[in-house]
C-alpha positions as CSV (number, residue, x, y, z in Angstrom):
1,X,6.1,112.7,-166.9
2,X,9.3,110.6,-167.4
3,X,7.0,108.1,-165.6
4,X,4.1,108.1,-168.3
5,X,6.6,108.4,-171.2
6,X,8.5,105.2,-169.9
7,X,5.6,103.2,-169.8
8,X,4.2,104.6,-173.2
9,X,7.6,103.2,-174.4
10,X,7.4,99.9,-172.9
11,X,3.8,99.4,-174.7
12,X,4.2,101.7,-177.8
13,X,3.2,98.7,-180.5
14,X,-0.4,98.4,-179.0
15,X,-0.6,102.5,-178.6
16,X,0.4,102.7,-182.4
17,X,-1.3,100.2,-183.7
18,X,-4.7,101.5,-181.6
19,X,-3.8,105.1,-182.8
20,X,-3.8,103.7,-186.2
21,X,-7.4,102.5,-186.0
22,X,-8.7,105.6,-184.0
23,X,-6.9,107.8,-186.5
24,X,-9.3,105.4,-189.5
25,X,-12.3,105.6,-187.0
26,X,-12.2,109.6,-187.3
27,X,-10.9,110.4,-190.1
28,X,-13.9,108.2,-192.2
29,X,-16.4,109.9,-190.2
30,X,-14.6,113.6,-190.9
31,X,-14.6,113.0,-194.7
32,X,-18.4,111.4,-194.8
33,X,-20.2,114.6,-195.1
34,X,-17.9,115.6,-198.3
35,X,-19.7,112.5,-199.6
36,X,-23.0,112.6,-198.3
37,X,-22.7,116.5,-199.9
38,X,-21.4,115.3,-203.5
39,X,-24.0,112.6,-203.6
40,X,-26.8,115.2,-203.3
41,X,-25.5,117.7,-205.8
42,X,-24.3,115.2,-208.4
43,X,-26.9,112.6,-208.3
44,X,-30.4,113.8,-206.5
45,X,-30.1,117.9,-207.7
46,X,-28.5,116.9,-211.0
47,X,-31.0,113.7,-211.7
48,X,-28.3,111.4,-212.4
49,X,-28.5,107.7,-211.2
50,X,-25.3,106.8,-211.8
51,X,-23.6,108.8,-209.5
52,X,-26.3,108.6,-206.7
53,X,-25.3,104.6,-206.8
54,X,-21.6,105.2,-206.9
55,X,-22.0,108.2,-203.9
56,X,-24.0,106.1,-201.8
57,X,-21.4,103.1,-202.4
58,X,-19.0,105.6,-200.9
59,X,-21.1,106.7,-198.1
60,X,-21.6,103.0,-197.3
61,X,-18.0,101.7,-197.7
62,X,-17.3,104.3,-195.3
63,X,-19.6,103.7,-192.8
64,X,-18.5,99.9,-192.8
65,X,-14.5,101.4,-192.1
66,X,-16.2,103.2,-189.6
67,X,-17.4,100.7,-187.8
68,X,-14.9,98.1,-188.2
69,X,-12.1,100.8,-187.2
70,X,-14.2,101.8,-183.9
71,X,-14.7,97.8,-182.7
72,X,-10.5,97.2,-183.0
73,X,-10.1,100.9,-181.5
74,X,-11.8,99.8,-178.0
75,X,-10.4,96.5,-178.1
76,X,-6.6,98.1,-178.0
77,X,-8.1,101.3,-176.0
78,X,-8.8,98.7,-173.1
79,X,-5.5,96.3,-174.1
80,X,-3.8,99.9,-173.2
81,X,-5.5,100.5,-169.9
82,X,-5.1,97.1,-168.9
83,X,-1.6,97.0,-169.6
84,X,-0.4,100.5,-168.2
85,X,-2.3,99.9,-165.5
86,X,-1.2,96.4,-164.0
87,X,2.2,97.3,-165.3
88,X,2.1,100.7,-163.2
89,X,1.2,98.3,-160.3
90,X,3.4,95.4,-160.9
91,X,6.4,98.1,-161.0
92,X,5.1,99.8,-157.5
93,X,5.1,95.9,-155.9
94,X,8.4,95.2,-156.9
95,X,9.6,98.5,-155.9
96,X,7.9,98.0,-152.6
97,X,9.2,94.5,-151.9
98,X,12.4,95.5,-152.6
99,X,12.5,98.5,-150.4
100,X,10.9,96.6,-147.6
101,X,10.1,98.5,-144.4
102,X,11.2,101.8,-145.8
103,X,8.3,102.8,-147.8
104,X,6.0,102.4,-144.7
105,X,8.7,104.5,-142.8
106,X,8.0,106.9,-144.9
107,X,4.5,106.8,-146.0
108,X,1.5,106.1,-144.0
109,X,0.1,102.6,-144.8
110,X,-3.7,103.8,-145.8
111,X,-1.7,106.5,-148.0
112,X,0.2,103.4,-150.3
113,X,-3.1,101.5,-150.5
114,X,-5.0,104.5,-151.5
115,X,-2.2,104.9,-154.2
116,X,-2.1,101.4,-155.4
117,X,-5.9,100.9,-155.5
118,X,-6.9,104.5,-157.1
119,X,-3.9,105.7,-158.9
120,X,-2.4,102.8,-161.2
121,X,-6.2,103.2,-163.3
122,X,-5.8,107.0,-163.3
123,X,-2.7,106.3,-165.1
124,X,-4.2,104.0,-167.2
125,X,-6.7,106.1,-168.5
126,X,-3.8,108.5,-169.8
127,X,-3.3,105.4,-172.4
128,X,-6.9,104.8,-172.9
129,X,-7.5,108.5,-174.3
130,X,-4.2,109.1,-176.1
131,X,-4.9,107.3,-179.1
132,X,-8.4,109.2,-179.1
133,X,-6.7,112.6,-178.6
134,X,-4.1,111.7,-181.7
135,X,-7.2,110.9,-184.2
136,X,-9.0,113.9,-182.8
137,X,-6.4,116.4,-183.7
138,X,-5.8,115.1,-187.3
139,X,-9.7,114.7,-187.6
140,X,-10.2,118.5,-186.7
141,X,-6.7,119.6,-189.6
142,X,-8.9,117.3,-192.0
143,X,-12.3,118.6,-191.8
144,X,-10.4,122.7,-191.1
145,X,-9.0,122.0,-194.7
146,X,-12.4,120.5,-196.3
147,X,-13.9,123.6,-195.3
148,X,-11.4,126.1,-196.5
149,X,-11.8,124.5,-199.8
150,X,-15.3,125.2,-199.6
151,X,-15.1,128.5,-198.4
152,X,-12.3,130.8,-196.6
153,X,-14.6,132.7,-194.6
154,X,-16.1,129.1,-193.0
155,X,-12.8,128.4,-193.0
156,X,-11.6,130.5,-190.7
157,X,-14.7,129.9,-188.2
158,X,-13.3,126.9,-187.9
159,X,-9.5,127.6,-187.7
160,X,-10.3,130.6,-185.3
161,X,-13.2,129.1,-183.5
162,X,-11.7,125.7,-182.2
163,X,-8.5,127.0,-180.7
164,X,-10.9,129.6,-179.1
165,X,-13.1,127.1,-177.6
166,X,-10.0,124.8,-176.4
167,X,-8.6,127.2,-174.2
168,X,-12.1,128.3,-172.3
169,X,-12.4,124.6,-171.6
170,X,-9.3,124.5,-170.7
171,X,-9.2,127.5,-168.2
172,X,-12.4,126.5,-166.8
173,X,-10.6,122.8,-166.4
174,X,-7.7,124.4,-163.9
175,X,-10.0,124.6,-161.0
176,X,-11.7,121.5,-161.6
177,X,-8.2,120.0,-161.2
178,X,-7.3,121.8,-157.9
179,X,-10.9,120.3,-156.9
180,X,-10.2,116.5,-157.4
181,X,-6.4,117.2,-155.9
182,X,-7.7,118.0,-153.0
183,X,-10.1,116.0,-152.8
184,X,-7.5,113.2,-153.5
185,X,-5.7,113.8,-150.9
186,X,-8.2,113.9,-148.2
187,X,-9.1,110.9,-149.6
188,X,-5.7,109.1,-148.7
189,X,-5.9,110.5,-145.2
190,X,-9.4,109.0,-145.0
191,X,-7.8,105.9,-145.9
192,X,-4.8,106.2,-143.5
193,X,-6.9,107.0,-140.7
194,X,-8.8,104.1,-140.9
195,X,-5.8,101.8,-141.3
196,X,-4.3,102.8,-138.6
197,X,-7.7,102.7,-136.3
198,X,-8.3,99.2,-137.4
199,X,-4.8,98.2,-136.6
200,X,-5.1,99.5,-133.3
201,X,-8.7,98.9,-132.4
202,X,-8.2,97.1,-129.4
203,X,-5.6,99.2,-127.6
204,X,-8.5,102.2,-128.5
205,X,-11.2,99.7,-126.7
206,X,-8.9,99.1,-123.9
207,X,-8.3,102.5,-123.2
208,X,-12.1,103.9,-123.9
209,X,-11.0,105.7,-127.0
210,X,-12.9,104.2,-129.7
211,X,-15.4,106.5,-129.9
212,X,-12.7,109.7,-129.9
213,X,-11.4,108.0,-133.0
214,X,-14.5,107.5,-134.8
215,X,-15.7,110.4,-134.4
216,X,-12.4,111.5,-136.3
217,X,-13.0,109.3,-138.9
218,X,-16.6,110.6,-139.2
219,X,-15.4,114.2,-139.7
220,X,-12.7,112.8,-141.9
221,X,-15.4,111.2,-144.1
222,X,-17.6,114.5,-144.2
223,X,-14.4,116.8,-145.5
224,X,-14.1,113.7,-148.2
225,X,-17.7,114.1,-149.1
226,X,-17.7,117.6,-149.0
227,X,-14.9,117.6,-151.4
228,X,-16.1,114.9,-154.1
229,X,-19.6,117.2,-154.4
230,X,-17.1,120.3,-154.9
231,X,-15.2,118.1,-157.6
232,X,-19.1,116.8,-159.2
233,X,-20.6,120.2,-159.3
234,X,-17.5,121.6,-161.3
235,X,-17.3,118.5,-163.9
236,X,-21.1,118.8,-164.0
237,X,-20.6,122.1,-165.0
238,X,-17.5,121.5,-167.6
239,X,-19.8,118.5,-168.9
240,X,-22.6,120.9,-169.7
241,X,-20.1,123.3,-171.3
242,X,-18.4,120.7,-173.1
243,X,-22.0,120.7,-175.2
244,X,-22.7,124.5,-175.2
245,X,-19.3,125.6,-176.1
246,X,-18.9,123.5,-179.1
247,X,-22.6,123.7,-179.8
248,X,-21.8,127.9,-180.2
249,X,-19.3,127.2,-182.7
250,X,-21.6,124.7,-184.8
251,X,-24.7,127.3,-184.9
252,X,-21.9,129.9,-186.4
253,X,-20.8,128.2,-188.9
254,X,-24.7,126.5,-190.0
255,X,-25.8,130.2,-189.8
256,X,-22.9,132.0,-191.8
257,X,-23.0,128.9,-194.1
258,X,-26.9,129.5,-195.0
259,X,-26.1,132.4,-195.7
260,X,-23.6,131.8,-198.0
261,X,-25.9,129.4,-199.6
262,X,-28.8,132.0,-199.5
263,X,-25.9,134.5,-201.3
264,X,-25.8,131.8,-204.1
265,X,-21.7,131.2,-203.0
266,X,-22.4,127.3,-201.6
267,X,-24.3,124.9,-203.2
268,X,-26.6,123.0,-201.4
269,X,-24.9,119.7,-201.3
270,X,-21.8,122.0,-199.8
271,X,-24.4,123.2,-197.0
272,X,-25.3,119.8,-196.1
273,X,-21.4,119.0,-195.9
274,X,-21.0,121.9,-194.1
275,X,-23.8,121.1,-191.4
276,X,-21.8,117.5,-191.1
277,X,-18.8,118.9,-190.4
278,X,-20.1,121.2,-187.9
279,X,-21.7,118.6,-186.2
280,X,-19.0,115.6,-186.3
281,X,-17.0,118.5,-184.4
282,X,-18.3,118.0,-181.2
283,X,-17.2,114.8,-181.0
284,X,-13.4,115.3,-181.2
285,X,-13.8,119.0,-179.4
286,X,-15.2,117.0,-176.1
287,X,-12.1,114.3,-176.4
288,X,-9.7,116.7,-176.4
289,X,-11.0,118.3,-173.2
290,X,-11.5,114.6,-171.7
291,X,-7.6,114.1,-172.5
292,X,-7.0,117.4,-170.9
293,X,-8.4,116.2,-168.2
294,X,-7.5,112.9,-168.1
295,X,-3.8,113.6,-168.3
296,X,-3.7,116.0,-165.3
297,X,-5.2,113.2,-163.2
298,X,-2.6,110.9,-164.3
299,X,-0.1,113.5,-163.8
300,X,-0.9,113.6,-160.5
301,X,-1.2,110.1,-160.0
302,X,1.8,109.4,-161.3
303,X,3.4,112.0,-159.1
304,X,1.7,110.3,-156.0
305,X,3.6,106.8,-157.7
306,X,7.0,108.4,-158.0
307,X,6.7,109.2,-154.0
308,X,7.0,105.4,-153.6
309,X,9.1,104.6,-156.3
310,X,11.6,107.0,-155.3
311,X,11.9,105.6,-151.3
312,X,15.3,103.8,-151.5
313,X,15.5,100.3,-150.6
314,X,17.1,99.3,-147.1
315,X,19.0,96.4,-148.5
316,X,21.1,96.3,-151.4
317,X,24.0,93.8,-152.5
318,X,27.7,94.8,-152.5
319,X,29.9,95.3,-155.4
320,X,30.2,91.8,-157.0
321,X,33.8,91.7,-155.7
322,X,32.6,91.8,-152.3
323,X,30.3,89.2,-152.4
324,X,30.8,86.0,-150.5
325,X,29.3,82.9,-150.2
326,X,29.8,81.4,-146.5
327,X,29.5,77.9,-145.7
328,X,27.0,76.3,-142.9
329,X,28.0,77.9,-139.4
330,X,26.5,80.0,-136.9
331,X,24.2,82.9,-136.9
332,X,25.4,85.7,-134.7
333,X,25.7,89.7,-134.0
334,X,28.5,90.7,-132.1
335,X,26.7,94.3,-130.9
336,X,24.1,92.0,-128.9
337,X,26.2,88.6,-128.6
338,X,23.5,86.8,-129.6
339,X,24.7,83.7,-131.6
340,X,22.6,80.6,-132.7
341,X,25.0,77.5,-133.2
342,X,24.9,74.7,-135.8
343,X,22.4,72.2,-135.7
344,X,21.2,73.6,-132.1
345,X,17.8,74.7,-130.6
346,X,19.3,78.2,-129.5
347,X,16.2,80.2,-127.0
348,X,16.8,84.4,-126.4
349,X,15.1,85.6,-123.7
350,X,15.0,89.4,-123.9
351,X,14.0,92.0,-121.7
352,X,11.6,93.8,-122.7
353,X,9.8,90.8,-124.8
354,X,10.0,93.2,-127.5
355,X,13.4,94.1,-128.2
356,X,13.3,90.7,-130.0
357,X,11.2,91.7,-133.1
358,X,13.9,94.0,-134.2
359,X,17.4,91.9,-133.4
360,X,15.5,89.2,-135.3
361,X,15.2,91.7,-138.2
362,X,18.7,92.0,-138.2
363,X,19.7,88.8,-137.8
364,X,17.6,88.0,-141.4
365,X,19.1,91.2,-142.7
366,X,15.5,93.3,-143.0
367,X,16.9,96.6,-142.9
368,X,20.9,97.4,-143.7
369,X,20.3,101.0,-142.2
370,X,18.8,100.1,-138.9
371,X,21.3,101.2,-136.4
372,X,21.8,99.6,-132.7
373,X,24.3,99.9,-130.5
374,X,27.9,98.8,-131.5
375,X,26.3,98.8,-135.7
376,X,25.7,102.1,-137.7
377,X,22.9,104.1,-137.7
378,X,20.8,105.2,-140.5
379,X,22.7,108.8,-140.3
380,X,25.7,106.9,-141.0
381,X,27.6,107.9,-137.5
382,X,29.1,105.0,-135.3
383,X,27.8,103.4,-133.0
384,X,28.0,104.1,-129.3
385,X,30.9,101.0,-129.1
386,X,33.0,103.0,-131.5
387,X,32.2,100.2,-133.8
388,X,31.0,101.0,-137.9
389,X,28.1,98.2,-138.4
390,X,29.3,99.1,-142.4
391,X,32.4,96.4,-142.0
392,X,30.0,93.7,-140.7
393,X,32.0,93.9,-137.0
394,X,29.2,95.0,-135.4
395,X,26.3,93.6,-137.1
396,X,24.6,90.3,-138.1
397,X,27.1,87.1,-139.4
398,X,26.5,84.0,-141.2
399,X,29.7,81.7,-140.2
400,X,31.8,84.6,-139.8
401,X,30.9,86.4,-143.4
402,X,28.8,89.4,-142.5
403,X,25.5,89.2,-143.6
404,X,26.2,92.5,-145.8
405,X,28.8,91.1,-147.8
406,X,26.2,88.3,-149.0
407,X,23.8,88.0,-151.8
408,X,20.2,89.3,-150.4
409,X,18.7,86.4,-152.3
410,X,21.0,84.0,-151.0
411,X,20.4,85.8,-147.3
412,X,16.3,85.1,-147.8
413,X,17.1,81.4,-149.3
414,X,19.2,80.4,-146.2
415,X,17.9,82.5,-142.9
416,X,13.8,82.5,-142.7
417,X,12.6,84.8,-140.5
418,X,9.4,84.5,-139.0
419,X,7.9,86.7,-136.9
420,X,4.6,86.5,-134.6
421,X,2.7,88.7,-137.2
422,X,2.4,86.3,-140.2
423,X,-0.4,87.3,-142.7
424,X,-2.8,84.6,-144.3
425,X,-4.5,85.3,-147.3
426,X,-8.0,84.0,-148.9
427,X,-7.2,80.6,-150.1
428,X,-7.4,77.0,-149.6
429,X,-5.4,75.5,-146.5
430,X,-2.8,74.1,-148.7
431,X,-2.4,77.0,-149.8
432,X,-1.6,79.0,-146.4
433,X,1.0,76.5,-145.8
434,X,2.6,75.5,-149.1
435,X,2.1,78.9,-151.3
436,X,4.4,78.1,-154.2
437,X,2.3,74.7,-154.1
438,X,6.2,72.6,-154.5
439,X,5.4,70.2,-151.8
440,X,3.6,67.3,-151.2
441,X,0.5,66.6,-148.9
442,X,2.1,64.5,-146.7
443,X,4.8,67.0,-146.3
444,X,2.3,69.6,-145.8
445,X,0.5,67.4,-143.2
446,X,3.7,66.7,-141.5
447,X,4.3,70.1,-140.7
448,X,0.8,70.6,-139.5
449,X,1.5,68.1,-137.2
450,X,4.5,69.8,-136.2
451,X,2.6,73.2,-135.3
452,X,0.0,71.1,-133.8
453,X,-2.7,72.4,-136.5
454,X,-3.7,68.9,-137.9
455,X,-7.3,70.2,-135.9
456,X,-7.6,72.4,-138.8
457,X,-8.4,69.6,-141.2
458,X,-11.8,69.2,-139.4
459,X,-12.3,72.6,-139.0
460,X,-12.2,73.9,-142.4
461,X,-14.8,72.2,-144.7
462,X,-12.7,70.1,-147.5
463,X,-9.4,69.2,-145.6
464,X,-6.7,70.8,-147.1
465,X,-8.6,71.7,-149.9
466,X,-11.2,73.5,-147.7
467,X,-11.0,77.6,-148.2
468,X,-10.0,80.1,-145.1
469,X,-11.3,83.1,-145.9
470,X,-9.3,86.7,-146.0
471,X,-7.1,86.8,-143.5
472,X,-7.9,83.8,-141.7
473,X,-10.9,85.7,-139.8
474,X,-12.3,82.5,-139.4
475,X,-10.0,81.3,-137.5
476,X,-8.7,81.6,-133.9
477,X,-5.5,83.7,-133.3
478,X,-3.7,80.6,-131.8
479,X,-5.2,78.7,-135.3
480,X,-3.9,81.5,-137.5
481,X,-0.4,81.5,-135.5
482,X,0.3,77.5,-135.7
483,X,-1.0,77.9,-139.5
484,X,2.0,80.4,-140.2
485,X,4.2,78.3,-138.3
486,X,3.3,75.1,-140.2
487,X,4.0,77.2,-143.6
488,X,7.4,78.6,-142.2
489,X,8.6,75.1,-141.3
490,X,7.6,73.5,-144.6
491,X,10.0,75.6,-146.5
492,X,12.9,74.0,-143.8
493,X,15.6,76.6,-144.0
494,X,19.0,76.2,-142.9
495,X,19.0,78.9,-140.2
496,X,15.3,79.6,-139.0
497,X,14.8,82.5,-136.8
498,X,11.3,82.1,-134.7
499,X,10.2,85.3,-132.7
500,X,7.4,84.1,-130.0
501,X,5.9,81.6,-132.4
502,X,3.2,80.1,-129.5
503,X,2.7,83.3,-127.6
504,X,-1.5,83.0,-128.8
505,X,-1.7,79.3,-127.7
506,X,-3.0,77.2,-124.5
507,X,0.0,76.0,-122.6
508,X,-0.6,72.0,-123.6
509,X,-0.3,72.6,-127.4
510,X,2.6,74.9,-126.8
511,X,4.4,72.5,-124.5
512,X,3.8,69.7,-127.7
513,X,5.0,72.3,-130.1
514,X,8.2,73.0,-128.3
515,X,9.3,69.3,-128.1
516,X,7.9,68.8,-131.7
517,X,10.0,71.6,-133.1
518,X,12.8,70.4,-131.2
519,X,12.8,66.8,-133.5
520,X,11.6,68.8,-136.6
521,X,14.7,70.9,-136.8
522,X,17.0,68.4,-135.8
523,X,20.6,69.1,-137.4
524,X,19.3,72.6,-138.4
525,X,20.1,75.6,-136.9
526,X,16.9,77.3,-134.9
527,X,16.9,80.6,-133.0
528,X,13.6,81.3,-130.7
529,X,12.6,84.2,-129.0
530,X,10.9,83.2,-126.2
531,X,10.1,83.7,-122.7
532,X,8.2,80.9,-122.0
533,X,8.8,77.9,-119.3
534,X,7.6,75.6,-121.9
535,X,10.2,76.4,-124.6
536,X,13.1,77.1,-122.2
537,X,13.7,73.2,-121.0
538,X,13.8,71.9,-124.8
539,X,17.0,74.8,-126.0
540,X,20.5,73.3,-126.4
541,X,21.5,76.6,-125.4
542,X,19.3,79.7,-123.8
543,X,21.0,83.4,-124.0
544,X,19.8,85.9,-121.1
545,X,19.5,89.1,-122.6
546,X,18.2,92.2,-120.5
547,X,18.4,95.2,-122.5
548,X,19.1,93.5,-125.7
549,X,22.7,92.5,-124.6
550,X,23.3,89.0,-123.7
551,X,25.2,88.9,-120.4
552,X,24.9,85.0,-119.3
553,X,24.4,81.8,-121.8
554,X,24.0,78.2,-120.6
555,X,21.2,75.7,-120.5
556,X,17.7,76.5,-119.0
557,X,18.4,74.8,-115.7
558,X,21.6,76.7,-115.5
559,X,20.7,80.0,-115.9
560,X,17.6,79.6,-113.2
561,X,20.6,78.4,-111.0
562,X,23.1,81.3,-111.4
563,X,21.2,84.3,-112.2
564,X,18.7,85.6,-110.3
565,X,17.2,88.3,-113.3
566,X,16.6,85.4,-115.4
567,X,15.1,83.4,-113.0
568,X,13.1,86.1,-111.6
569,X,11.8,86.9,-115.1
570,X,11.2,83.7,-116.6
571,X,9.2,82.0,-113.6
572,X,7.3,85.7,-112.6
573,X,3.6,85.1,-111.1
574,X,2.5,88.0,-113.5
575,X,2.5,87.9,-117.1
576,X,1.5,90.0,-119.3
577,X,-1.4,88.4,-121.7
578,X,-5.2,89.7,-122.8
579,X,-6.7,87.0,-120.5
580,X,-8.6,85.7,-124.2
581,X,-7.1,81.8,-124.8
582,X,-6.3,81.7,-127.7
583,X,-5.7,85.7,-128.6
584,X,-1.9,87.0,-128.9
585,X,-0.9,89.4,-125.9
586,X,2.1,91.8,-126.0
587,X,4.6,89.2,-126.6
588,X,2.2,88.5,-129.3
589,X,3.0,92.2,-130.7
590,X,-1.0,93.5,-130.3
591,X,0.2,96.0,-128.0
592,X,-3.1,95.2,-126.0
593,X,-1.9,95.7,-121.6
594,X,-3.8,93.2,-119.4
595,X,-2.3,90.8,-117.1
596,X,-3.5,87.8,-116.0
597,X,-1.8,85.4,-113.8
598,X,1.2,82.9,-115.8
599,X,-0.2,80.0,-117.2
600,X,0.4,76.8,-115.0
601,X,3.0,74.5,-116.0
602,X,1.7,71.0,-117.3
603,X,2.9,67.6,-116.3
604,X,5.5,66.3,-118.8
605,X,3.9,64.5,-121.7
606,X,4.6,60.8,-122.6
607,X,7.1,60.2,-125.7
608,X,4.3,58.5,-127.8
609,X,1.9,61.1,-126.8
610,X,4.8,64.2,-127.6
């Protein structure tokens, strides 16, 4: 509720102003049958002109408010839904971005896309009806009082009768309610389920379980459709009484009003006014139902909104004293030893491949509660080391400063992360590499050349101007990696983190990359997680790290002298890969568990050719 009310405030001069014409849009057509009523007894029973002209100028002056009122009503009825809606959603993103990784933690993926795709225009329709349910109210104390005056007995129909037929609407709305709940949420698991088989579809063909899952997501789908004919056959049902109901109340009144007029006590003209009023109160009978309804569906989307809103972000700034600024200097986390110097091409080579993903999250400072050894963990204990990661001694540092005590802005501005899951979006090629659209083509084309993606140019129909669809399903998976690369190089940060940025690519292009990215980044400070023989030679320094700790540093042909793990591991006749050129394997982070035998190493490239 505090949800609805807060928005309501942040918009309340188009609500008023479209209550204000809904309130005119009603209340002309409550008091038109008073007129339509005086015009016939004055003018047509009576035989006078006069008054049948100035009646009829009434009736026509408010027929013209009428209509004039119910044009500017819709126009700010959808200005409200459009507005509460995107704002809904624009508050959800921000929330999201800013809480990071915790609100998928927390909620399944299909369940925050069901949310944001069906539940910011439930709440928007709370705004849509209000200024209806405002004018139909005041509307129904207008036309009670114009029949009292005519007649206390009518009068009381009306008083009596509405409230009466509120409240069986409104009991017959409670399991209606329960209904679309439900069938809510077993329309987010729906959603969920297939998320999570799409994301995983190939590890379900590798394993022969594709056809288990669909047929999950086929009874899924069945308990969905079940549910939504529960939900139609109760609203059918509530529409058809929605007519009935009020319909009741309208034959009373005509029927004790013709008698009245039968027993001499109303006057024809007050019968016809009477029949009017009857019927115009159908119309703001059914709106108040529909804002009953309406409003416990944004209730309960709003409650589905506060479940997001209320997951805490991982990352927050210190107190404004704490804050500091560091100077250029070295990347490093003393739980893992890892450090990435000035200005140098620093390779890790982890063991497993993917204990990388997650120390390069904390070397960007993704996630101030995940917990390693030697850091804190999200209960808050100490680490195994005895050390508290809350101090900064055992977690990520930017030239000694930990990476806590720094501005988060400041932290995204300086240390780019990329990691081998980059997303592309619909859009123009440009546009996948320079988003924000600052740079310049030749700068885009530069780092196109750096990734070794210039190919794309002639691949996609209109150069850089040429569209790649959602996604980048056109495109290859070794295409869609260099493309992400090219866009995380254009921005040219001063400490860039790269975790296996040419695990989906032939082993000519990733041998050009390597040396490429080598003379891009000169004089910046680059950290790689890699395993490959084709990255290895071209590091200023390479860090062995089995088990995530780094026990031996030194250059490649060092290491391959003086430990045998790292040797053993980094020339290995087996490595894992789906056997698809061009496709990322598990280094690649599809989870997908082929092996095929290690790519072979190429000759050394000539200089003009590199």
């Amino acid at each position: 509720m505090r949800l609805l009310l807060r928005t309501a405030a942040q918009q309340w001069r188009p609500m008023a102003v479209g209550t204000s014409f809904g309130c005119a849009w009603m209340l002309t057509q409550a008091v038109l049958p008073a007129a339509v009523g005086e015009a016939l007894d004055e003018g047509v029973l009576a035989g006078d002109a006069g008054a049948l002209l100035r009646w009829a100028g009434v009736v026509l002056a408010l027929a013209a408010v009428t209509t004039t009122a119910a044009v500017l009503r819709h126009r700010y009825a959808v200005t409200n839904w459009l507005t509460a809606c995107f704002r809904t959603l624009q508050q959800v993103g921000r929330h999201t971005a800013r809480a990071g990784t915790g609100v998928t933690a927390r909620l399944p993926q299909g369940e925050v896309l069901a949310s944001t795709s069906s539940d910011g225009p439930r709440v928007g329709d709370a705004f849509d009806v209000t200024q209806r349910a405002v004018a139909s109210v005041l509307a129904v104390a207008v036309v009670a009082v114009l029949v009292l005056r005519t007649s206390v007995p009518l009068g009381l129909i009306v008083l009596l009768g509405i409230p009466a037929v509120l409240v069986a609407l409104l009991v017959l709305l409670r399991p209606l309610q329960e209904r679309q709940r439900r069938q809510r949420e077993l329309s987010g698991q729906l959603t969920a389920l297939g998320t999570d088989t799409v994301r995983g579809l190939r590890i379900l063909r590798g394993v022969g379980g594709e056809e288990l899952f669909l047929a999950r997501y086929r009874d899924k789908s069945q308990q969905v459709r079940a549910a939504g004919v529960r939900v139609a056959a109760w609203e059918s049902a509530l529409e058809a009484l929605q007519v009935l109901v009020p319909g009741l109340l309208v034959a009373a009144l005509v029927w004790a009003g013709a008698r009245a007029t039968v027993r001499g006590e109303l006057s024809p003209g007050e019968l016809v006014a009477l029949y009017g009023y009857a019927a115009f109160l159908t119309s703001p009978l059914r709106m108040l139902v529909e804002t009953a309804d309406k409003y416990a569906r944004a209730l309960v989307a709003a409650r589905r909104l506060v479940t997001m809103l209320e997951v805490p972000p991982r990352l927050a700034d210190a107190p404004a004293a704490e804050l500091e600024h560091p100077a250029a200097g070295a990347l490093a986390e003393a739980a893992s030893g890892v450090s990435a110097a000035p200005g140098e091409l620093t390779v890790l080579v982890t063991d497993p491949p993917e204990l990388a993903g997650p120390l390069g999250r904390r070397l960007a400072r993704f996630d101030d509660t995940e917990g390693t050894e030697g850091t804190e963990g999200t209960d808050g204990t100490e680490g195994t080391d005895g050390t508290d990661g809350t101090d900064g001694t055992g977690g990520a540092t930017l030239a000694g400063v930990p990476l806590r005590r720094v501005p988060v802005a400041e932290v995204r501005r300086r240390v780019v992360l990329a990691e081998d899951d980059a997303q592309l979006f619909s859009g123009t090629l440009r546009e996948q590499v320079d988003p924000e659209g600052r740079r310049t083509d030749a700068e885009v084309l530069a780092a196109l050349e750096v990734a070794d993606a210039t190919e794309l140019l002639d691949l996609v129909d209109g150069g850089l101007r040429g569209l790649v669809t959602e996604r980048g399903r056109s495109l290859s998976g070794g295409q869609r990696q260099r493309l992400a690369l090219a866009r995380v190089l254009l921005r040219d940060p001063e400490v860039l983190v790269l975790v296996e940025p040419t695990s989906a690519v032939d082993a000519h292009t990733e041998a050009r990359i390597a040396a490429r990215l080598r003379r891009a980044r000169a004089g910046r400070t680059t950290l790689v997680a890699s395993a490959s023989p084709l990255v290895l030679p071209h590091a200023d320094t390479v860090h062995w790290a089995p088990g995530g700790r780094v026990v031996a540093s030194g250059r490649h042909a060092e290491l391959l002298a003086r430990e045998p793990a790292y040797r053993r591991f980094v020339t290995r006749d087996a490595a894992a890969s789906t056997g698809e050129p061009g496709e990322p394997g598990p280094r690649g982070g599809t989870g997908a568990l082929t092996v095929r035998p290690r790519r072979p190493v190429p000759a050394p490239l000539p200089e003009e050719e590199l």
